[in-house]
C-alpha positions in Angstrom: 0.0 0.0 0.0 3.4 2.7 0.2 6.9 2.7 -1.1 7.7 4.9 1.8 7.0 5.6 5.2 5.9 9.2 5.5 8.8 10.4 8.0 11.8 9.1 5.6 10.5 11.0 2.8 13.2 13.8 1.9 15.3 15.6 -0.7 16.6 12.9 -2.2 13.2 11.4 -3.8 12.6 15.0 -5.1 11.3 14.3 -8.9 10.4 10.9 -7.8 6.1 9.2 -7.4 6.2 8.0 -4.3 3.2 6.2 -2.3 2.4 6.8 1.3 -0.2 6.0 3.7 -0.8 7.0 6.7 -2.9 9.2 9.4 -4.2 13.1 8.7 -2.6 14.8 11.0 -3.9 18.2 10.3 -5.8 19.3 7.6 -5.3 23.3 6.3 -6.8 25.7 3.7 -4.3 28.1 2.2 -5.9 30.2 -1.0 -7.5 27.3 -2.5 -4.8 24.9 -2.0 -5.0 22.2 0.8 -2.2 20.9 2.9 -2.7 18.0 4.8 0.1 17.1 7.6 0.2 12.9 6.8 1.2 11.0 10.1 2.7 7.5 10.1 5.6 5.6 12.6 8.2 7.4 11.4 6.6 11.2 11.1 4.7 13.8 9.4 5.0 14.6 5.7 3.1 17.7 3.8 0.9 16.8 1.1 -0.2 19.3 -1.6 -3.5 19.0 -3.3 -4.0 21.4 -6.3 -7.4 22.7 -7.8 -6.2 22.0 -11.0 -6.6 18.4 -10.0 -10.7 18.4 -9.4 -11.2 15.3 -8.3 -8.2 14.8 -6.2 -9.1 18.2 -4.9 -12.7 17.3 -4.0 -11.9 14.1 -1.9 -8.9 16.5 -0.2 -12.0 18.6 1.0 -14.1 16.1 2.9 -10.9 15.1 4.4 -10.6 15.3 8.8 -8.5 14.8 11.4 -7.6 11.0 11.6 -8.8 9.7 8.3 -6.8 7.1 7.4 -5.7 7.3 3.8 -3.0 6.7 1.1 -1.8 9.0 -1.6 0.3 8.9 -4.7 2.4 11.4 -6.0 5.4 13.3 -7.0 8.3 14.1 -4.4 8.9 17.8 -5.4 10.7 21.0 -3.1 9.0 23.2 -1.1 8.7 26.9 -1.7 11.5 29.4 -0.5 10.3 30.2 3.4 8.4 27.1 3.4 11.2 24.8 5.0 10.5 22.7 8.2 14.0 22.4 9.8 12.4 20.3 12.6 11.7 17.4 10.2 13.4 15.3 8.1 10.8 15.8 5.4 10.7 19.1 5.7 12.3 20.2 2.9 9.7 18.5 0.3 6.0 17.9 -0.1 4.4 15.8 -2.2 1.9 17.1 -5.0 -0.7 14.3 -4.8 -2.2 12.9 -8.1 -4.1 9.8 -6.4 -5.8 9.8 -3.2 -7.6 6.6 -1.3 -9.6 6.7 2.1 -9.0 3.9 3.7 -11.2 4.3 6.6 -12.8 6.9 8.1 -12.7 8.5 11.9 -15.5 10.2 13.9 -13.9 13.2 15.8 -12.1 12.0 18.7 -12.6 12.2 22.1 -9.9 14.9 22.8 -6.8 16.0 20.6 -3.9 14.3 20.2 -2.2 17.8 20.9 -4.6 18.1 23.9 -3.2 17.5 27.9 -6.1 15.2 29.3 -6.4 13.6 32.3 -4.9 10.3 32.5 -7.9 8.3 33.2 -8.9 9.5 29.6 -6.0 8.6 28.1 -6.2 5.2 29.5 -10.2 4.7 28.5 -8.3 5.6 24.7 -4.9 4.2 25.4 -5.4 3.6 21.3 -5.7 6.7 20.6 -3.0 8.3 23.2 -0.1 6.1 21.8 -0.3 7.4 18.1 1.0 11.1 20.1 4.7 10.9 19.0 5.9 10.8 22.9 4.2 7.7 23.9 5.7 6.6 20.2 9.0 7.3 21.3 8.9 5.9 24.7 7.8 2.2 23.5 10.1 2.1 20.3 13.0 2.9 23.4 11.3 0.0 25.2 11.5 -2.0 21.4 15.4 -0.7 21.4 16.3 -1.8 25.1 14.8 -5.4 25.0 16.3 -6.0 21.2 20.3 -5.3 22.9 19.4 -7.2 26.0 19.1 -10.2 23.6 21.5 -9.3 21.1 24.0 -9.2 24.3 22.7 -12.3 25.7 23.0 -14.4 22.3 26.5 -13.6 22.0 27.3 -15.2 25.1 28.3 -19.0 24.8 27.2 -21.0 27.4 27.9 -24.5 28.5 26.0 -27.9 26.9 -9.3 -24.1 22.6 -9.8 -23.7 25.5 -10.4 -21.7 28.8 -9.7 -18.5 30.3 -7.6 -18.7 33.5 -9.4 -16.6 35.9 -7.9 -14.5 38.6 -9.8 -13.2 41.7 -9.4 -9.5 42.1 -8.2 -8.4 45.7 -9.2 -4.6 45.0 -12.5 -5.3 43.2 -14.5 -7.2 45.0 -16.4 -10.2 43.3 -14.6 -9.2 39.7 -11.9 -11.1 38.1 -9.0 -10.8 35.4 -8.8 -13.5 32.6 -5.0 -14.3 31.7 -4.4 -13.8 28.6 -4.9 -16.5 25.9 -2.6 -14.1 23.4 -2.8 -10.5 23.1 -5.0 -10.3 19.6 -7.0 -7.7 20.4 -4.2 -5.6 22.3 -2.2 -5.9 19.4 -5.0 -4.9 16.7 -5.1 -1.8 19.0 -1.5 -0.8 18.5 -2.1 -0.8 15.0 -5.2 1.8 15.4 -2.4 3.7 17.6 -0.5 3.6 14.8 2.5 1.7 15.4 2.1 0.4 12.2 4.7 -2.7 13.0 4.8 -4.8 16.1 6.6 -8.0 17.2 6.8 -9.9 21.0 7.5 -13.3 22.2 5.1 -13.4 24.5 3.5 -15.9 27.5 -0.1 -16.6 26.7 -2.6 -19.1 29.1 -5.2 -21.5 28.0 -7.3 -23.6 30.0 -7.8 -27.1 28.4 -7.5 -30.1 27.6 -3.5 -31.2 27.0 -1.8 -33.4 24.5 2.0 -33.7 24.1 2.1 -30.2 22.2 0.1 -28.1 24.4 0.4 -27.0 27.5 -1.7 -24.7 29.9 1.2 -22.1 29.6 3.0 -21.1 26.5 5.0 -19.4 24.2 4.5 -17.6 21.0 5.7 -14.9 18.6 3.0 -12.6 18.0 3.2 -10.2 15.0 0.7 -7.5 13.9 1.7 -5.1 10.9 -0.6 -2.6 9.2 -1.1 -1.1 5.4 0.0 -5.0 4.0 -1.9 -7.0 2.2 -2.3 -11.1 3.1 0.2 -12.0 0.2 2.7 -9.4 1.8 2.2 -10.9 5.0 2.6 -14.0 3.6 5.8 -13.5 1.7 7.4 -11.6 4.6 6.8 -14.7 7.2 8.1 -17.2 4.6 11.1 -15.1 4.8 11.4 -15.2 8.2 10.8 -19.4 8.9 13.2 -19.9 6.0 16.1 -17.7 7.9 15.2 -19.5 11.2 16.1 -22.8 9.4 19.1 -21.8 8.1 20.5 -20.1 10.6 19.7 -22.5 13.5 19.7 -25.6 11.6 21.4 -25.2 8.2 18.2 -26.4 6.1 17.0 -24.6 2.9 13.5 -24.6 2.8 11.5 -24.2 -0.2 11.5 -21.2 -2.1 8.0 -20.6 -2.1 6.5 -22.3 0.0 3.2 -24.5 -1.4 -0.3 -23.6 -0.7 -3.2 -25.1 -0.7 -6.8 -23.7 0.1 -8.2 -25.1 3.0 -11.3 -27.1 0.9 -8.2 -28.6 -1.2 -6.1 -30.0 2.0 -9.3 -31.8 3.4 -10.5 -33.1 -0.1 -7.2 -34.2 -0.3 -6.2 -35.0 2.9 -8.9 -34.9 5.0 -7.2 -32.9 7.5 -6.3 -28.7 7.4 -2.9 -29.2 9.0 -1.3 -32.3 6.6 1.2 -33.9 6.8 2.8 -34.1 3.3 5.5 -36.4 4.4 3.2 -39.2 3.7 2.4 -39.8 -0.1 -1.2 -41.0 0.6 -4.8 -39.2 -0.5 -8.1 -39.4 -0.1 -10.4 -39.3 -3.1 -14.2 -38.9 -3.4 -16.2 -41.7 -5.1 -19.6 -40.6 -3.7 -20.7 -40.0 -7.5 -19.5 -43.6 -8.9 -21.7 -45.2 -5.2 -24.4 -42.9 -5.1 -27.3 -45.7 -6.6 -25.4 -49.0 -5.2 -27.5 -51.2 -3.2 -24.8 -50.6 -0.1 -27.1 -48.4 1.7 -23.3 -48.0 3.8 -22.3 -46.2 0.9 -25.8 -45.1 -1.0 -27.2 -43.1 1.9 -24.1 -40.6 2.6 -23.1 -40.5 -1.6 -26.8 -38.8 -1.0 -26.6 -36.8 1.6 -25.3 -33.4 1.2 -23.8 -32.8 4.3 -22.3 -36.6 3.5 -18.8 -38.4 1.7 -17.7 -41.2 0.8 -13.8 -41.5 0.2 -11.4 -43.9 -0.9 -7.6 -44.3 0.7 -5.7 -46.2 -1.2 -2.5 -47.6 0.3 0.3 -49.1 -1.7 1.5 -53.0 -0.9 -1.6 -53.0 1.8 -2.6 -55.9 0.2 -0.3 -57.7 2.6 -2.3 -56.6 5.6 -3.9 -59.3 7.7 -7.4 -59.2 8.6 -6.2 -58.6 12.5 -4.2 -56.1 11.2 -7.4 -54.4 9.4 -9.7 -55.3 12.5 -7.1 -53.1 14.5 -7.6 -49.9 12.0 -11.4 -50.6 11.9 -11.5 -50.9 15.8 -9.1 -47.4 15.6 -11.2 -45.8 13.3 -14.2 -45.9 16.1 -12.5 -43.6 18.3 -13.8 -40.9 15.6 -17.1 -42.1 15.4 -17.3 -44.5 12.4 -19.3 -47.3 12.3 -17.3 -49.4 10.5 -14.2 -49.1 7.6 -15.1 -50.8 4.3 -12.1 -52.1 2.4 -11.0 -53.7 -0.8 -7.4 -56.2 -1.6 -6.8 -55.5 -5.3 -4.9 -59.0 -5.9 -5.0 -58.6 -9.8 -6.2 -54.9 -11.0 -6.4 -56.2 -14.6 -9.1 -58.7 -14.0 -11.4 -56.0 -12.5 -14.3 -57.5 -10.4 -12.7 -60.5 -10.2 -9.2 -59.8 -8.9 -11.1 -57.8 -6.1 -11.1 -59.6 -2.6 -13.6 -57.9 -0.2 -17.1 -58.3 1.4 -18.7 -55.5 -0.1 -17.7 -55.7 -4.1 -21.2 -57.4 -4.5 -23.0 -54.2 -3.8 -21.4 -52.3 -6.7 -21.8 -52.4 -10.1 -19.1 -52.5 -12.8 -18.8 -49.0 -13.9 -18.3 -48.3 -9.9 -15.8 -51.0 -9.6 -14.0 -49.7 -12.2 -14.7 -46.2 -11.7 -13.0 -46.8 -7.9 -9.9 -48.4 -9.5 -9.2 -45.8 -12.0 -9.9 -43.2 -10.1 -7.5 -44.5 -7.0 -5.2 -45.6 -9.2 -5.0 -48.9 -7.6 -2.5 -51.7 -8.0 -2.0 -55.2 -7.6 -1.5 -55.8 -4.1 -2.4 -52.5 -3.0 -5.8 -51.9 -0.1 -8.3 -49.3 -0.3 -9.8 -48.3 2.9 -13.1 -46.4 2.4 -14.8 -43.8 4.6 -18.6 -42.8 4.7 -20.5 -41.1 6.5 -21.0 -37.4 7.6 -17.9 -35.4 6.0 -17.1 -34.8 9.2 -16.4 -38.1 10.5 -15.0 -39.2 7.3 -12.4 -36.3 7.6 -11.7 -36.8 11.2 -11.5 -41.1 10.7 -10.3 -41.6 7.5 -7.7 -38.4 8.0 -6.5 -40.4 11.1 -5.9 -43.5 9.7 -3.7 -41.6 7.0 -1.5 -41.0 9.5 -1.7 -44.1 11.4 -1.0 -46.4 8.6 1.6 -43.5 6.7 3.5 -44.4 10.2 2.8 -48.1 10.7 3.6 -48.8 7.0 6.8 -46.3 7.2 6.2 -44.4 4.6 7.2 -41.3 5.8 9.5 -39.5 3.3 12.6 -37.8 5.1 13.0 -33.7 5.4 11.2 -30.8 6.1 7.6 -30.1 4.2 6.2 -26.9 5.3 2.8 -25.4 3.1 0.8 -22.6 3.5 -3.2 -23.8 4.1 -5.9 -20.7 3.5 -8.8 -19.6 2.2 -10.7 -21.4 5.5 -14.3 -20.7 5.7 -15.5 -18.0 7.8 -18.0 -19.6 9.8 -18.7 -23.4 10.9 -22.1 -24.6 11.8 -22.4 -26.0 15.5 -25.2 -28.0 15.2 -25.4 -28.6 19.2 -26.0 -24.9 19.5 -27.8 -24.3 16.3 -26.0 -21.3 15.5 -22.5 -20.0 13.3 -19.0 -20.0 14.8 -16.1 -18.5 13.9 -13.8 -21.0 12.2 -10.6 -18.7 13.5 -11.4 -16.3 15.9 -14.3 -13.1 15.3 -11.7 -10.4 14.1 -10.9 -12.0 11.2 -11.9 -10.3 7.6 -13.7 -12.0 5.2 -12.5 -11.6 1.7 -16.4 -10.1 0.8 -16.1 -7.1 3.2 -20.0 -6.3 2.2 -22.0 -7.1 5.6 -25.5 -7.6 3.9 -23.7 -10.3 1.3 -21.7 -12.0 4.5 -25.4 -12.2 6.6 -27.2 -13.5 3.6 -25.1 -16.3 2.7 -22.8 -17.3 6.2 -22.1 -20.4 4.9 -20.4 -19.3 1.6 -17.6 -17.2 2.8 -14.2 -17.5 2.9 -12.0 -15.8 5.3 -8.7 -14.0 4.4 -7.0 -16.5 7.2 -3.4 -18.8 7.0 -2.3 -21.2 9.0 1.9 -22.4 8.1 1.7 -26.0 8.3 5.3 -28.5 9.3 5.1 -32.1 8.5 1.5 -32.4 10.1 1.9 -29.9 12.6 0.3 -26.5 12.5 3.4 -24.0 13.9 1.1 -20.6 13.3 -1.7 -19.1 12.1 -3.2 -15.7 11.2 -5.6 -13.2 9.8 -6.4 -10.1 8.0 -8.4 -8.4 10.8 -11.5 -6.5 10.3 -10.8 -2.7 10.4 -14.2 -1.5 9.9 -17.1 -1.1 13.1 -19.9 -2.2 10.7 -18.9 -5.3 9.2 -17.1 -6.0 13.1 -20.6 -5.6 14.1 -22.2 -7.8 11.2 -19.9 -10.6 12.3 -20.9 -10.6 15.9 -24.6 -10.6 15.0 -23.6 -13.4 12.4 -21.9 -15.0 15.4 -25.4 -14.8 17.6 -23.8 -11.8 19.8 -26.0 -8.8 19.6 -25.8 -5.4 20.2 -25.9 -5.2 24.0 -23.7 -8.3 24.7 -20.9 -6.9 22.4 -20.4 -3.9 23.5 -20.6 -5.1 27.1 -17.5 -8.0 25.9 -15.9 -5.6 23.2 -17.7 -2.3 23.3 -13.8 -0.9 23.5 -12.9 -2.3 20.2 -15.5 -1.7 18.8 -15.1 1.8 19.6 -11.7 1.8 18.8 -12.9 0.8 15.0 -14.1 4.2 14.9 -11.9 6.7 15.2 -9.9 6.1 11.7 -8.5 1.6 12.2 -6.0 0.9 9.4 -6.0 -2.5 7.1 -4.0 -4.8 9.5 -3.1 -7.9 9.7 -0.5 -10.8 11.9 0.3 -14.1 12.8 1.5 -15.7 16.0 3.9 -18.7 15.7 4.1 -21.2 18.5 7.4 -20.9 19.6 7.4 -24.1 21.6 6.3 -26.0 19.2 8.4 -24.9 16.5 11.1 -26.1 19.2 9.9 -28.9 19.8 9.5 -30.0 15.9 13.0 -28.7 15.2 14.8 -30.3 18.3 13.2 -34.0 16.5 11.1 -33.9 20.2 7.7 -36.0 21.1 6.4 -33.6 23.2 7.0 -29.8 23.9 7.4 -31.1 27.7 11.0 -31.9 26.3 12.1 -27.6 24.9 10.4 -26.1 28.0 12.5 -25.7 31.1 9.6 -26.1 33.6 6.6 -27.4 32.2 3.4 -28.3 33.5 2.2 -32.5 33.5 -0.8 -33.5 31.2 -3.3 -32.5 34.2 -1.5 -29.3 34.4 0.1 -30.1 37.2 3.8 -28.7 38.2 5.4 -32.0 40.2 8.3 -29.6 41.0 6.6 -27.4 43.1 3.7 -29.2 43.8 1.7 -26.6 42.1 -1.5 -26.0 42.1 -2.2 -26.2 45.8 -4.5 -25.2 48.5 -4.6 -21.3 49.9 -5.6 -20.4 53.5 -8.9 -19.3 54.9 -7.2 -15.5 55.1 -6.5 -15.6 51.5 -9.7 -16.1 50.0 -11.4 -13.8 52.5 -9.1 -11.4 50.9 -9.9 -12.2 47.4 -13.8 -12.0 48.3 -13.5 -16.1 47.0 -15.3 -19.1 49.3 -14.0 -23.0 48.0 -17.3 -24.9 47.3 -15.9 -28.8 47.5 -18.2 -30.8 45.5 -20.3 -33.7 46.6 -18.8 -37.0 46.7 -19.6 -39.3 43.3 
């Protein structure tokens, strides 16, 4: 959206079309000819717009204080007497020739110029840190922590989920939550205008743990503004492929594969595959759709229904315990059973087939099934159907299980980029649309009354960076404008009342002039853990927590005394006995 940060623009561009975007400062009038004072990270910047240029002039008029815009245009000097010694684009203005709002502001609550009381700037701590001390002060704080660890690396050294809640002393009754990651915190430094913002930070989540979570962790969070999701993109490619090389000498492709997210569970069955493992899934619901195997016939029918084949290479030699063991695995995700044909001899079709179920297929299906698979002699097909989603979460399973039981696992790294993930997923329990991600995340149709009239239908601008079956980080284009914020929450069954009650700050926040923004966060622990060739991210964290999120060290969590919880206003309710 730029080719220059506002603040770095100076003599030397003179003659040159530059792009900027940024905040309007100030807005003035001088004899027909407006100047407005453009605002980003790095400074101010005069732009010129000329009458002679009506319809660049026009939009310059309706322009106020805070509107977030970008402009194009020529680099040229400013007029004798006209000099700004005080900035370092004060020589030069730019004459603008194009000019975009972004978003517009509603006027804020005080001026950024304006001394307010602090309990104001803290209600709009947003819109305090875009005033250039508070910008100076954190990018000190950015400067002190980034020598701390570039002293400390040069040292060698010898070989879901749940808020946590936390009673409140001084507020009686009321509780903090610790945070799950800082998402929203971050989306409001990029409405302050910080434009760029990186921390590897500790982030809580109460659940249910598996060997690569844990009820405390570490990511890398990111936010950036004014870039597009394929900047984004590109600029986090370029940062896991430097993290390989410099920590483990690895190359890592050069760009890295994507797939959209309806691709990788057609395919795969899964939205975090593992590529390592040269298995697919392919649909056959068409070619079983008017068998007599009602197994088959009633989900080939069913929209919300598939039917998918897994072929696997030399399964042939599989006994049938061996097959009773993946059927009996298979359960755990709710299928009823696992269908299966041997191919002994491919080229005598029907009759080189060895399985219970060929009898209820005609021959165009049987031989639809084998082209379409690609089957072999001696190879097994495993098939999967019922609803799509226990065929993806079954049949995307067993790829794993017997990719790893078969060793079939090819060697190396195989990272991929997974997007295009729907906005919204049905619960069925609840009987209403949830977010697939999380509810800040931009659709790529940013018209609320096409989002509310087809949910169902749209696609989110969200990626997740997939590592040999791992997901290692995700992220979003956020939404930067209050109305389609507020369409989303509706969409998401959370009305007026109850979100500005949960995010009535944000939401106000979205007012006063939110850039396009966007981020990631990368699980730093489980990056580790991948990279160090670990089983568990118990293994890359000095003192982790125990699968009931337990600390054995310290024999943590344990009991308080009576004067404790009289002072957090808290009274233990033991439960009654089973």
């Amino acid at each position: 959206m730029r080719t220059h940060y506002c603040g770095n623009v100076d003599e030397k561009l003179t003659s040159q079309e530059v792009t900027v975007a940024g905040w309007v400062h100030r807005r003035r009038d001088h004899g027909g000819v407006i100047f407005v004072d453009l605002r980003d990270r790095e400074g101010l910047l005069q732009v010129v717009f000329d009458p002679d240029l009506a319809a660049v002039f026009s939009e310059a008029e309706r322009l106020r204080s805070e509107f977030v815009i970008q402009v194009k245009g020529k680099v040229r000097a400013r007029p004798a007497g006209t000099v700004n010694a005080n900035l370092r684009s004060g020589q030069v203005e730019v004459l603008a020739r194009e000019l975009t709002v972004l978003n517009r502001s509603e006027p804020l609550p005080f001026q950024l110029d304006e001394h307010v009381s602090e309990e104001v700037r803290l209600k709009y701590r947003y819109l305090d840190l875009r005033r250039e001390v508070m910008t100076k002060r954190l990018r000190q704080r950015h400067q002190i922590t980034r020598a701390m660890r570039a002293y400390l690396d040069g040292k060698s050294t010898p070989e879901g989920a749940r808020d946590y809640l936390v009673p409140s002393r001084t507020h009686a009754g009321k509780f903090f939550a610790l945070p799950q990651s800082p998402q929203i915190f971050k989306q409001l430094l990029m409405i302050a205008g910080f434009d760029r913002y990186y921390q590897i930070v500790r982030c809580f989540r109460d659940e249910d743990l598996r060997a690569d979570r844990q009820p405390e962790f570490t990511q890398l969070d990111i936010e950036t503004s004014f870039l597009s999701q394929e900047d984004i993109m590109v600029s986090m490619e370029g940062l896991l492929r430097h993290l390989f090389t410099e920590v483990m000498g690895v190359a890592l492709p050069d760009p890295l594969p994507r797939i959209s997210y309806a691709e990788a569970m057609r395919r795969y069955a899964s939205d975090k595959p593992d590529l390592r493992i040269p298995l697919e899934l392919v649909d056959v619901a068409d070619l079983v759709k008017d068998c007599s195997f009602k197994v088959f016939a009633g989900p080939a029918n069913d929209p919300a229904g598939r039917v998918a084949a897994l072929r696997v290479p030399g399964g042939g030699a599989l006994t049938r315990k061996e097959i009773d063991e993946y059927t009996a695995f298979v359960a755990r995700y709710a299928a009823k059973g696992l269908a299966y044909v041997k191919v002994n001899d491919v080229a005598k079709g029907r009759e080189g087939l060895q399985s219970p179920i060929v009898k209820f297929l005609d021959d165009a299906a049987v031989a639809g099934i084998l082209e379409r698979t690609g089957a072999a002699d001696n190879d097994l097909i495993f098939f999967g159907a019922d609803s799509a989603k226990i065929v993806n979460d079954s049949i995307g399973a067993l790829r794993i299980k017997v990719g790893q039981d078969l060793k079939l696992l090819e060697p190396g790294w195989r990272p991929l980029w997974v997007v295009d993930f729907p906005m919204f997923e049905w619960d069925g329990d609840a009987k209403r649309w949830v977010a697939m991600h999380h509810p800040f995340t931009s659709p790529h149709n940013e018209d609320p009354v096409a989002l509310a009239a087809n949910p169902g239908a749209a696609l989110a601008k969200a990626y997740d960076i997939v590592l040999n079956g791992s997901e290692i980080g995700g992220g979003s284009v956020r939404i930067h404008r209050q109305e389609l914020q507020s369409a989303v929450f509706e969409l998401l069954g959370i009305n007026a009342e109850a979100a500005q009650q949960k995010f009535g700050f944000l939401l106000d926040a979205l007012k006063f002039g939110a850039p396009p923004h966007g981020g990631i966060a990368f699980g730093l622990d489980r990056l580790a853990m991948l990279m160090a060739g670990a089983d568990s991210i118990r293994d890359v964290i000095a003192f982790p927590k125990t699968q009931t999120a337990a600390d054995q060290m310290t024999d943590a969590p344990s009991e308080v005394n009576e004067q404790q919880l009289r002072e957090l206003h808290i009274r233990v309710r033991t439960p009654p006995p089973a």
